[in-house]
Backbone as JSON, one array per atom type, in Angstrom:
{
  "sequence": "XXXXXXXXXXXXXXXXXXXXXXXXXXXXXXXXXXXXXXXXXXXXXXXXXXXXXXXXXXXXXXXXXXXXXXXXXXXXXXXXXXXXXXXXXXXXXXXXXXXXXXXXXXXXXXXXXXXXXXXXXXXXXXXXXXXXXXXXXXXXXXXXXXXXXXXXXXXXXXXXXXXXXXXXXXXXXXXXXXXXXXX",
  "N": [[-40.17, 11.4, 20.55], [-39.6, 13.3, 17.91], [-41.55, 13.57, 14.53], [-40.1, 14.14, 12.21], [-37.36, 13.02, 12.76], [-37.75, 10.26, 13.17], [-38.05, 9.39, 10.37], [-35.74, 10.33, 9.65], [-33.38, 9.55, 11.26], [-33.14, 6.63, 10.8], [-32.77, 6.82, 7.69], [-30.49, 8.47, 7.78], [-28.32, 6.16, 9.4], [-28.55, 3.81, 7.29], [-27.26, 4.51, 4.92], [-25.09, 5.87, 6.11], [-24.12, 2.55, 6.5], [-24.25, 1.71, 3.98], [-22.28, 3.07, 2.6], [-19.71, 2.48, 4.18], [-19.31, 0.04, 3.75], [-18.41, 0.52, 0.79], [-15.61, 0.73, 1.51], [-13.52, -1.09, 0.14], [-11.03, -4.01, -0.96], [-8.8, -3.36, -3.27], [-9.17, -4.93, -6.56], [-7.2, -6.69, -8.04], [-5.58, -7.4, -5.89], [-7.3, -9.29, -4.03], [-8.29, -11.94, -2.32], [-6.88, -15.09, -0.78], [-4.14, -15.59, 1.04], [-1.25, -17.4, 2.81], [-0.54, -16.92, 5.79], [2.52, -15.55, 6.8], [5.07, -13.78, 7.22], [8.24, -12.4, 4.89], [10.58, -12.72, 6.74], [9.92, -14.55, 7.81], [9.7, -16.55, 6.49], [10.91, -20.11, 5.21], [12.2, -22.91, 3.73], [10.53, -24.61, 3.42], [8.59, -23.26, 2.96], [8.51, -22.36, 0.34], [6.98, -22.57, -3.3], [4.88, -21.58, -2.34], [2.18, -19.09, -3.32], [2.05, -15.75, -1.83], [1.06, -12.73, -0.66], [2.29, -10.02, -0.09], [3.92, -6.81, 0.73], [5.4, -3.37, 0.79], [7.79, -1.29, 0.82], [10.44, -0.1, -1.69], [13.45, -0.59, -2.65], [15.21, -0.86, -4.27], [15.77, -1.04, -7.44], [16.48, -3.17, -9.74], [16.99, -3.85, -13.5], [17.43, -6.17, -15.38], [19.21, -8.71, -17.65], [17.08, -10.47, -18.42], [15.33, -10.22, -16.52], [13.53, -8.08, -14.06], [14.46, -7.03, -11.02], [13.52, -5.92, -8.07], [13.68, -4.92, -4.71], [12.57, -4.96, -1.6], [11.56, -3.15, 1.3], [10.06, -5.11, 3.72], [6.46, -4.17, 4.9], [4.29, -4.06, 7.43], [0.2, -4.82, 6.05], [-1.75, -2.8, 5.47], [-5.76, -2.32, 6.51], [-6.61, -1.69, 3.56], [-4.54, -3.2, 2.24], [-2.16, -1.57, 1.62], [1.13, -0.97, 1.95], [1.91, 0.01, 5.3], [2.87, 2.7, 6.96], [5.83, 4.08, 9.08], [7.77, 2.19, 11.53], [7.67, -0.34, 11.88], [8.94, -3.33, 10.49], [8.89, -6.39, 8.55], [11.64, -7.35, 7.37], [13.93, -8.03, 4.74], [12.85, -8.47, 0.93], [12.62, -9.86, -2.44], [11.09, -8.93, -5.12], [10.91, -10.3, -8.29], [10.38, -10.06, -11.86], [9.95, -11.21, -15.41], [11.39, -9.97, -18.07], [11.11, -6.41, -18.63], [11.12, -3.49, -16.41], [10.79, -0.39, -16.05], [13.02, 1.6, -13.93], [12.42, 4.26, -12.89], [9.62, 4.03, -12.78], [8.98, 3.13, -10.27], [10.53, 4.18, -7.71], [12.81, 4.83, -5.44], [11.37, 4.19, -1.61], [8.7, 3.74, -3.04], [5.13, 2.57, -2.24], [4.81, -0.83, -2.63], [2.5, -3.5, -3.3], [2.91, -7.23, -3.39], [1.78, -9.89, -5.25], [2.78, -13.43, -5.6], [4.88, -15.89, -6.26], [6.68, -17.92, -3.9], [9.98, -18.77, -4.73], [12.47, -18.86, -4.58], [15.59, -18.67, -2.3], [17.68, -15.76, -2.55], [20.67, -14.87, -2.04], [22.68, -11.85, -0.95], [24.22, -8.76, -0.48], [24.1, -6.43, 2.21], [25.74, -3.36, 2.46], [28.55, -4.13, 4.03], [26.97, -6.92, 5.45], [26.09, -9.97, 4.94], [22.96, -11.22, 3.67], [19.88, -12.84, 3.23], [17.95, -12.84, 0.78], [14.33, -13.41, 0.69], [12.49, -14.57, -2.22], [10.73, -14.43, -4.98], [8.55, -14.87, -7.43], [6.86, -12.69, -9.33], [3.53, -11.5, -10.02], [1.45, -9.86, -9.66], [2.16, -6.68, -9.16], [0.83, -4.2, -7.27], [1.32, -0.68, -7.34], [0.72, 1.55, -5.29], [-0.53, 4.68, -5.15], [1.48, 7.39, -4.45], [1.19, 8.96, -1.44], [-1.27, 11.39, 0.13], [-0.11, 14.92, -0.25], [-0.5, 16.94, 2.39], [-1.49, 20.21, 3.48], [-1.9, 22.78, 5.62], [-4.01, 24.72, 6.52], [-4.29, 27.61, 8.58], [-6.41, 29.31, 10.25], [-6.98, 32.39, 11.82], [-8.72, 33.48, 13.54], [-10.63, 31.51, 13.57], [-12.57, 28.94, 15.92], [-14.06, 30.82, 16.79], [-14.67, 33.66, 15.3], [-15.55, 34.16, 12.15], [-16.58, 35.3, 9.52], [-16.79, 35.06, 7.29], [-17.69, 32.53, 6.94], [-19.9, 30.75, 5.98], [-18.67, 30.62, 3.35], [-16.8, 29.71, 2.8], [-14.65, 26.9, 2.72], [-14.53, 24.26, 5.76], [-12.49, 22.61, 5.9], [-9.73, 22.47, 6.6], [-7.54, 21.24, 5.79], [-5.86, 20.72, 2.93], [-5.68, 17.86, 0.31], [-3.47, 16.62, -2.47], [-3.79, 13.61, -4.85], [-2.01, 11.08, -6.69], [-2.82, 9.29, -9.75], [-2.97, 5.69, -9.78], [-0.67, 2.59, -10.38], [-1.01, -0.71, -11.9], [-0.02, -3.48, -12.61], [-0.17, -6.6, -14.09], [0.75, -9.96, -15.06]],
  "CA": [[-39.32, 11.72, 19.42], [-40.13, 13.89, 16.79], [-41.56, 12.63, 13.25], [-38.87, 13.54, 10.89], [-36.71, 12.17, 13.04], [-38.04, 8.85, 13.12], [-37.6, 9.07, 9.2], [-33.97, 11.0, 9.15], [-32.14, 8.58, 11.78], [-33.11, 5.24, 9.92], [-32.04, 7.05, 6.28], [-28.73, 8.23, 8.13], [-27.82, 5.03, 9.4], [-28.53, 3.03, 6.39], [-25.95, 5.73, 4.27], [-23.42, 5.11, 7.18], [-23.43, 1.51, 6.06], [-23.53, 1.77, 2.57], [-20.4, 4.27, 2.74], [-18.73, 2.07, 5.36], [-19.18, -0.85, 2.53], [-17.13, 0.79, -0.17], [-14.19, 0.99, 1.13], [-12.96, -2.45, -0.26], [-9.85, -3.87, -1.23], [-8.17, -3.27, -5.08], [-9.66, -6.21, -7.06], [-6.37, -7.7, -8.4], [-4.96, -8.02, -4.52], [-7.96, -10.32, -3.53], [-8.19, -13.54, -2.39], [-6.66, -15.91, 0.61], [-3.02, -15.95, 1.37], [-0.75, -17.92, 3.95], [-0.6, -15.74, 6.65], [3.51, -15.71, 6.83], [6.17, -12.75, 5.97], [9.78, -12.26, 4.45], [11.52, -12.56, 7.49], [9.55, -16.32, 8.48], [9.92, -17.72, 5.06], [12.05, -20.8, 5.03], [12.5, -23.68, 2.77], [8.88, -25.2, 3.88], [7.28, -21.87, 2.29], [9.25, -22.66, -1.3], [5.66, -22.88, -3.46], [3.59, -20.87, -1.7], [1.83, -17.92, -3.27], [2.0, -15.05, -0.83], [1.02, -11.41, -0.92], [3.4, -8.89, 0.49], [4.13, -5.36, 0.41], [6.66, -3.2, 1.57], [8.45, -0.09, 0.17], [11.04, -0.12, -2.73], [14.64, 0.13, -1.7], [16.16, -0.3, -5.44], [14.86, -1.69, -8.47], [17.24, -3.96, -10.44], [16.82, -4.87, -14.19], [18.68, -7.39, -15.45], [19.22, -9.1, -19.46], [15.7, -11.28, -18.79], [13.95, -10.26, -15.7], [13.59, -6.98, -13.39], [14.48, -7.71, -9.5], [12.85, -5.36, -6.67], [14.26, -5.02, -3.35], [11.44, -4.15, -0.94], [11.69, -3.74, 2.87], [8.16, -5.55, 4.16], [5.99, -3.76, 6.03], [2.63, -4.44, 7.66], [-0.28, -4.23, 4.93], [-2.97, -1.94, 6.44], [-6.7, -2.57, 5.54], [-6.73, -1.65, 2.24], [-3.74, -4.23, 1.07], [-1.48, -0.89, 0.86], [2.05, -1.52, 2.89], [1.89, 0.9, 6.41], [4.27, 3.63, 7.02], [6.37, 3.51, 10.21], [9.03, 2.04, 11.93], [7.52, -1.86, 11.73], [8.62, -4.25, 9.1], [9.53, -7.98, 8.22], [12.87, -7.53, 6.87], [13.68, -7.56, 2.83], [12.62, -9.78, -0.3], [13.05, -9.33, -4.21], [10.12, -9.38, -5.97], [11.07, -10.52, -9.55], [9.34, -10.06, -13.29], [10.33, -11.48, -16.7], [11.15, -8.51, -18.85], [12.17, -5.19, -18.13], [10.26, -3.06, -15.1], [11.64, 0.77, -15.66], [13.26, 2.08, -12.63], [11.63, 5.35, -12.77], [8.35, 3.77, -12.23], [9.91, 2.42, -8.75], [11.48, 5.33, -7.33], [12.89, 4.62, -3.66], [10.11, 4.66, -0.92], [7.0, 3.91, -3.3], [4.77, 1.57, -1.33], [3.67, -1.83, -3.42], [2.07, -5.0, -3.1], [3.24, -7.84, -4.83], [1.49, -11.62, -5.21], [3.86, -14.34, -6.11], [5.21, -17.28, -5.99], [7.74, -17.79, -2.93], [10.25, -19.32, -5.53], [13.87, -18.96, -3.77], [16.34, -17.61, -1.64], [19.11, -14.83, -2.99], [22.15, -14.38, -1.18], [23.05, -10.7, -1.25], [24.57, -7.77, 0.48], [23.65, -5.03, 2.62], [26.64, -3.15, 3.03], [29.44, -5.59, 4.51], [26.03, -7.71, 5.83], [25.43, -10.94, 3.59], [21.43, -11.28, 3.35], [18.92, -14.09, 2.33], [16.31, -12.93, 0.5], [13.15, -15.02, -0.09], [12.74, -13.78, -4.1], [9.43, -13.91, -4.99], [7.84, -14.63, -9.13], [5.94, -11.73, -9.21], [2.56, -12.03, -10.61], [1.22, -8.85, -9.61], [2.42, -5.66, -8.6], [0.13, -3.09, -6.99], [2.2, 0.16, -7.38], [0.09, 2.71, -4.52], [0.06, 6.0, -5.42], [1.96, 8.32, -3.38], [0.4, 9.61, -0.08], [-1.65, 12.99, 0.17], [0.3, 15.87, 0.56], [-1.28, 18.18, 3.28], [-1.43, 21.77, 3.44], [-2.4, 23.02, 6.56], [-4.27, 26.07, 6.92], [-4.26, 28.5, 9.69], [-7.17, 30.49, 10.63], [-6.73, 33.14, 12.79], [-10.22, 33.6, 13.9], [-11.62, 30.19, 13.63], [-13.7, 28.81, 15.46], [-14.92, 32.25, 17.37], [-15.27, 34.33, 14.43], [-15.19, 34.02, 11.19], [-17.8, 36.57, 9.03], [-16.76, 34.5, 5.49], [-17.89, 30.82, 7.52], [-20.7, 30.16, 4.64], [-18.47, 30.5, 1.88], [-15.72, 28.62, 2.42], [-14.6, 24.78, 3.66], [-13.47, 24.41, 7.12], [-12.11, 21.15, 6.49], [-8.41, 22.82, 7.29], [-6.49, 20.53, 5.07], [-6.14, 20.07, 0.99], [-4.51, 16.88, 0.05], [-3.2, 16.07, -3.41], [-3.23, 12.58, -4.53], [-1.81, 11.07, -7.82], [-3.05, 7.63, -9.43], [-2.02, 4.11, -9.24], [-0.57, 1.66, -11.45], [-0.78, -2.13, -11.38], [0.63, -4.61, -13.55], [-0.59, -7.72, -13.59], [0.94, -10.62, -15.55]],
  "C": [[-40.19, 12.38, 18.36], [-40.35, 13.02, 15.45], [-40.69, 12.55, 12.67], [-37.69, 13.36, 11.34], [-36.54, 10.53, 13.18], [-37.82, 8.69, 11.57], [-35.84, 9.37, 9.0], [-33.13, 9.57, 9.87], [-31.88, 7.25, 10.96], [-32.4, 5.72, 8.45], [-30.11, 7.25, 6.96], [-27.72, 6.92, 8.49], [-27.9, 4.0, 7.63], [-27.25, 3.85, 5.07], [-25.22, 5.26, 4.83], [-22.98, 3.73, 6.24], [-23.13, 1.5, 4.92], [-22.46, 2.17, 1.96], [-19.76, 3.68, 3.03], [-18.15, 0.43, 4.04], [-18.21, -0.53, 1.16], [-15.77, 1.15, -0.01], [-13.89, -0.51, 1.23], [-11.57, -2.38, -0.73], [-9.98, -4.42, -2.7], [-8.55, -4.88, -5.8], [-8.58, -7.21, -7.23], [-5.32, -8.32, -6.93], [-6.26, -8.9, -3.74], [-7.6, -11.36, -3.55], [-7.66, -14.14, -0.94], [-5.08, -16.11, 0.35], [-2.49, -16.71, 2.73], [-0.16, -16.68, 4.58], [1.42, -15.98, 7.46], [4.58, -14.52, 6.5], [7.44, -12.81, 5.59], [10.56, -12.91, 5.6], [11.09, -14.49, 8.27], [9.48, -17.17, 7.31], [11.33, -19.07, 5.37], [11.84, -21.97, 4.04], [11.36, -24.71, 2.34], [8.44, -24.2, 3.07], [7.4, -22.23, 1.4], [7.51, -23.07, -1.64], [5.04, -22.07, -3.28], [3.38, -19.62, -2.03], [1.2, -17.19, -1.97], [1.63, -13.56, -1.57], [1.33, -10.67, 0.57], [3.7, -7.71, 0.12], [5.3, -4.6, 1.22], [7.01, -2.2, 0.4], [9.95, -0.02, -0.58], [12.17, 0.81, -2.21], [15.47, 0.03, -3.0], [15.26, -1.49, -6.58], [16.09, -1.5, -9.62], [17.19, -4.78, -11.64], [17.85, -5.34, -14.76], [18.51, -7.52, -17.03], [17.29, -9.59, -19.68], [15.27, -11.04, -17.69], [14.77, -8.74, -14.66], [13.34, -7.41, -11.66], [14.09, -6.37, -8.61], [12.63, -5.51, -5.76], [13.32, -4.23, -2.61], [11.62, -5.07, 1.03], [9.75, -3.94, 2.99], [7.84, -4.49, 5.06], [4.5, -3.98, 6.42], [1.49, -4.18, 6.79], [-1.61, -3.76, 6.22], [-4.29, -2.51, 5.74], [-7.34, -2.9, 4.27], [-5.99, -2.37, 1.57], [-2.44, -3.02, 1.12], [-0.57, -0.72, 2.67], [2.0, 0.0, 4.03], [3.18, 1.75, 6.7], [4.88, 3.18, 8.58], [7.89, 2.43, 10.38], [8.94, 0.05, 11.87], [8.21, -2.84, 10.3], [9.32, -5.85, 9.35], [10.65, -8.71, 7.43], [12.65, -7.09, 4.97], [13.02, -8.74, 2.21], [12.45, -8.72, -1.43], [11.74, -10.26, -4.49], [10.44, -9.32, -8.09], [9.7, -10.77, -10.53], [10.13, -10.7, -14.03], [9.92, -9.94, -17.33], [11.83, -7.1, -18.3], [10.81, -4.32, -17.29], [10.78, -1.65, -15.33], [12.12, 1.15, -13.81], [12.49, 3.5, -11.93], [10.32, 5.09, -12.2], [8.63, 3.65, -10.66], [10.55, 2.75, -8.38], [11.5, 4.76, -5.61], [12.02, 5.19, -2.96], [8.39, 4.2, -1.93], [6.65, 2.53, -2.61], [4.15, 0.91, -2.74], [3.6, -2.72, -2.65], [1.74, -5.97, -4.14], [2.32, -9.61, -4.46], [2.29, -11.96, -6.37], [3.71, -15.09, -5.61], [6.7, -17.22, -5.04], [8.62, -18.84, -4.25], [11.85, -19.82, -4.81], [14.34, -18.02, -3.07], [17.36, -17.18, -2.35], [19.64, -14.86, -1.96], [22.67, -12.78, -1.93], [23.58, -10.0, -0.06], [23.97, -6.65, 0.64], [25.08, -4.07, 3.38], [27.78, -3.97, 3.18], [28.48, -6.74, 4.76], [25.7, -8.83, 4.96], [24.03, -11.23, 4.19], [21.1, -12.01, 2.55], [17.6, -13.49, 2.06], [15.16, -13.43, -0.03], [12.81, -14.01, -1.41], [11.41, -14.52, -4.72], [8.83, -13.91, -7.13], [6.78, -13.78, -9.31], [5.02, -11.85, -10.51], [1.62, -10.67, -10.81], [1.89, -7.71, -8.91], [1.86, -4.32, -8.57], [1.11, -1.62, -6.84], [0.88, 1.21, -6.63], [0.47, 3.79, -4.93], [0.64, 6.73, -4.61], [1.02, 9.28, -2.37], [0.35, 11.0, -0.22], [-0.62, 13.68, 0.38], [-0.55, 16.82, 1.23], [-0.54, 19.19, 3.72], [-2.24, 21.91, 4.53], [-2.49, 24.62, 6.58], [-4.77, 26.67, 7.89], [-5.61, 29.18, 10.15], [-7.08, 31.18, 11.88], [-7.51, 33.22, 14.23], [-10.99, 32.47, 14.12], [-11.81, 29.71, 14.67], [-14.43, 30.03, 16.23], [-15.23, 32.93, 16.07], [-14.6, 34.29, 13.3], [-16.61, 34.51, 10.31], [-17.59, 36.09, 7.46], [-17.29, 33.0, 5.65], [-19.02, 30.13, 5.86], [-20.16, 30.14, 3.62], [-17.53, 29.99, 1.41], [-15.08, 27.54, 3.46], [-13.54, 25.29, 5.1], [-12.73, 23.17, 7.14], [-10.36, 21.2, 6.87], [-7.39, 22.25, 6.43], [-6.7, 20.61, 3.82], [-5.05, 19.09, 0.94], [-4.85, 16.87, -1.92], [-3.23, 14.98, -3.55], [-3.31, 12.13, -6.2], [-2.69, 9.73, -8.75], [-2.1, 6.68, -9.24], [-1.94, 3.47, -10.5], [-0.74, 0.24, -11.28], [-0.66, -2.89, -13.01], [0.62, -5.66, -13.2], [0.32, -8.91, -14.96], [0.06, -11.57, -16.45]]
}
């Protein structure tokens, strides 16, 4: 093996990890939950702070507290609820106070810790629905997912006579921030 390879591989690896180390999860969603969702809650859970996520199907305020109807869905790595066809049914994550609706436009993905507090009786349609309803404590509001732009090259990767001067990485994403509201 060559010398400044015996120096480069050890610096590259040690980078790798350090990189691989920051992707952590959002400070105010830490911690240890009962490993349980919406749809296995029953009258045994009552008590039990949980953290759950799931995508915002209407957002309901009321005289003294703001109710948010969220279908569950699997939380990915990061704490932030997974797109797709999976989920664990509904639950209302309730505040004291008023929550705008605007903030909580149908589809935004959060994650809420609470207190499993009770079940609602509601409708879906003709459907009557129990949803476990939730004292929300925090609510991670994710920012909305990249949009990608996909660009074409004609030429790429055989020839391309501009290659040094501009990114091949093919995509540009947008991405907005995040809010969280913590109690």
């Amino acid at each position: 093996m060559h010398k400044p390879f015996r120096v480069v591989l050890p610096v590259l690896a040690i980078t790798g990890l350090l990189l691989a180390g920051c992707a952590t999860t959002p400070a105010p969603l830490a911690g240890d939950f009962p490993d349980f969702q919406p749809n296995q809650a029953t009258e045994r859970s009552l008590g039990a702070v949980v953290r759950w996520g799931g995508h915002v199907i209407e957002t309901r305020p009321g005289r003294e507290r703001t109710c948010i109807e969220l279908l569950a869905r699997p939380l990915d790595r990061d704490l932030r609820p997974a797109e797709g066809d999976h989920h664990f049914g509904r639950f209302l994550a309730c505040r004291e106070g008023f929550v705008d609706p605007a903030m909580l436009s149908e589809g935004r993905a959060i994650t809420v810790i609470g207190r499993l507090t009770d079940f609602t009786d509601g409708t879906i349609g003709e459907f009557v629905y129990r949803y476990p309803t939730l004292d929300a404590d925090t609510l991670y509001i994710w920012p909305e997912t990249a949009e990608t732009v996909f660009i074409h090259d004609p030429w790429w990767p055989y020839y391309d006579p501009w290659w040094p001067h501009r990114s091949r990485a093919g995509a540009r994403t947008r991405v907005s921030g995040s809010v969280i509201i913590i109690r």
